[in-house]
Each structure stands twice: as structure tokens, then as C-alpha cells.
C-alpha positions as CSV (number, residue, x, y, z in Angstrom):
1,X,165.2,93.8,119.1
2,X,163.1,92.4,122.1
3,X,160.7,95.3,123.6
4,X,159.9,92.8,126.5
5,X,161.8,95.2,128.9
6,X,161.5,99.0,127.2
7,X,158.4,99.3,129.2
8,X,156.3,98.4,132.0
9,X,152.7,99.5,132.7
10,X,150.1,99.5,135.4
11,X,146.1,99.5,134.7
12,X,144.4,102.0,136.5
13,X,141.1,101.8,134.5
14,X,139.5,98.6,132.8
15,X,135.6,99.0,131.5
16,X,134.1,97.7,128.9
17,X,135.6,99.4,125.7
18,X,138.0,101.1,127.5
19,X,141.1,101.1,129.1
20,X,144.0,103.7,130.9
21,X,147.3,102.4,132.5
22,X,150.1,104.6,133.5
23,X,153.2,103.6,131.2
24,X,157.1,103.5,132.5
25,X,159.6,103.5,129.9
26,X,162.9,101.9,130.5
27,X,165.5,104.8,129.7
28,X,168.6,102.2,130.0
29,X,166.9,99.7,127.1
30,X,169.1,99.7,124.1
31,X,166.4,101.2,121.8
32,X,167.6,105.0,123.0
33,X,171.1,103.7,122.4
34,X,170.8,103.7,118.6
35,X,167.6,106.2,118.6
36,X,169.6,108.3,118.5
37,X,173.1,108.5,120.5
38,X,173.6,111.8,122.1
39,X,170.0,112.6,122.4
40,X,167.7,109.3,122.7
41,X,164.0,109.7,121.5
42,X,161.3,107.4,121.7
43,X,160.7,105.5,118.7
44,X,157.3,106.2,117.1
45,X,156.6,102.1,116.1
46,X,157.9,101.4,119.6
47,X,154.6,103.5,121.0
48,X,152.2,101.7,118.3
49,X,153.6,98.3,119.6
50,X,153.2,99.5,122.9
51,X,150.1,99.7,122.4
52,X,149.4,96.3,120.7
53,X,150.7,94.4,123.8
54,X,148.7,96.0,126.4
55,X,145.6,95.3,124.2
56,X,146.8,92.0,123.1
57,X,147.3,92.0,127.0
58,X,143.6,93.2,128.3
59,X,142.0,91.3,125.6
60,X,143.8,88.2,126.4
61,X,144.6,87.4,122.5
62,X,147.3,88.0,120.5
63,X,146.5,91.2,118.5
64,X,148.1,92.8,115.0
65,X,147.4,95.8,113.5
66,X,145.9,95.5,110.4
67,X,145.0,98.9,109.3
68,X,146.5,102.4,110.4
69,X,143.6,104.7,109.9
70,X,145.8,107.3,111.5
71,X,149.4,108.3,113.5
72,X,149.9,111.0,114.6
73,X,153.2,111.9,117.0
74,X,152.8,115.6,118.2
75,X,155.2,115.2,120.6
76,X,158.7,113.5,121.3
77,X,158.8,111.3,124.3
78,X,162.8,112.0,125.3
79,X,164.2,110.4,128.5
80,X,164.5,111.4,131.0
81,X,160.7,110.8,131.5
82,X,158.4,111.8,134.4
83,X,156.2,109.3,136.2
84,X,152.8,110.7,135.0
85,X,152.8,109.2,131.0
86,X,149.0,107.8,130.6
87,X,148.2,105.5,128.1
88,X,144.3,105.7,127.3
89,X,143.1,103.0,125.2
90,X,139.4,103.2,123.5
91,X,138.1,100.0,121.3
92,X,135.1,98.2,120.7
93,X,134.8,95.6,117.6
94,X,133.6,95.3,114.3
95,X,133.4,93.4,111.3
96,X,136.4,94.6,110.3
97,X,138.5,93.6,113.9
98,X,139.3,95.9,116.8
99,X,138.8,99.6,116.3
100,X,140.8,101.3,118.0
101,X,141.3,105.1,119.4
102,X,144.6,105.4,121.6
103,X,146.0,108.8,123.0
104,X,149.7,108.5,125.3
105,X,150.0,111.6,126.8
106,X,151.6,113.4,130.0
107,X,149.8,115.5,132.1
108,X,148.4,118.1,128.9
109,X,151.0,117.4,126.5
110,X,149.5,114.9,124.2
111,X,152.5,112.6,122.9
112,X,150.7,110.3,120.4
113,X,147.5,109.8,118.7
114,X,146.8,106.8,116.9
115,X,143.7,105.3,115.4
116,X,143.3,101.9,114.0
117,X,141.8,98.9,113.7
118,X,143.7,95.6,115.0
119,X,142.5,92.2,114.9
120,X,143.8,88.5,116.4
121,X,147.1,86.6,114.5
């Protein structure tokens, strides 16, 4: 299933290593239809791919993750969502590829925290 249209985002920071955007998630895409009916959560892989683009995006190259160093989701993201969901994106490379710190949160409550290392197709 295409994620082209689940989400949207808008850079508000860009420095070198480091990036925030504030993210929009699309409550009508199809993804909180099956995940799950009656009471749509945001799927997990759907936040790590979120992630991907909008560093594949930044870093103008196409990006994979290659190793998962660690997830953590401490918090559901369920629709409907508020306007304030922050995406904060720290990297810098190495010999192994991109590491990677990422935190999506909302105002305190921290939503995802995921550290990795990702690394061009």
C-alpha cells in the first residue's frame, strides 16, 4: 500500500546534522481503515518509513534502513490528531551509513523513538 498520501510534512529546521518538520497525517488514508476498524492507530513501520522519506528527502538520495539499533513506540498516535506532531531528525555519517537519532512527538508526549543507521539503495 502507497504511503505517498498518509502524510505531509513541512521543514521548520534544516542544519547541518539536523533536521525538525512538523508532520500532518492523513486520517482518511486507508492505512487506519484496516489498522484497526473501529479504533484506527498509527502503524509503527508507517512512522519508521516516515522517517526514511523525509531523510531520503533532505539528503536528496534514496535511503534504506539497514540496521535498527533501536524502536521504541511509547505512545499511540490515534486520529484524530492535533496540528502540533514534530518530527526531529538527528544524523551525521559513518563508515557504517547514516546514523540516525529520530524522536516524533507532540507537544511533551514523546510518540516514537528510533535509532538507526540508514544508508543509500
Amino acid at each position: 500500500m502507497p504511503l505517498s498520501d498518509l502524510f505531509s510534512y513541512k521543514i521548520t529546521e534544516n542544519s547541518p546534522e539536523e533536521l525538525s518538520a512538523e508532520l500532518s497525517l492523513n486520517i482518511d488514508h486507508d492505512i487506519y481503515k484496516g489498522h484497526f476498524p473501529e479504533n484506527p492507530v498509527t502503524p509503527g513501520v508507517c512512522l519508521v518509513e516516515i522517517t526514511r522519506q523525509i531523510l531520503s528527502s533532505v539528503l536528496k538520495c534514496e535511503l534504506i534502513l539497514r540496521k535498527a539499533k533501536d524502536i521504541k513506540y511509547r505512545s499511540a498516535i490515534i486520529p484524530p490528531f492535533g496540528s502540533g506532531i514534530i518530527i526531529n531528525i538527528k544524523y551525521h555519517k559513518t563508515d557504517e551509513g547514516i546514523e540516525t537519532s529520530c524522536t516524533i512527538s507532540e507537544n511533551y508526549n514523546i510518540y516514537t523513538k528510533l535509532r538507526g543507521v540508514f544508508s543509500e539503495e
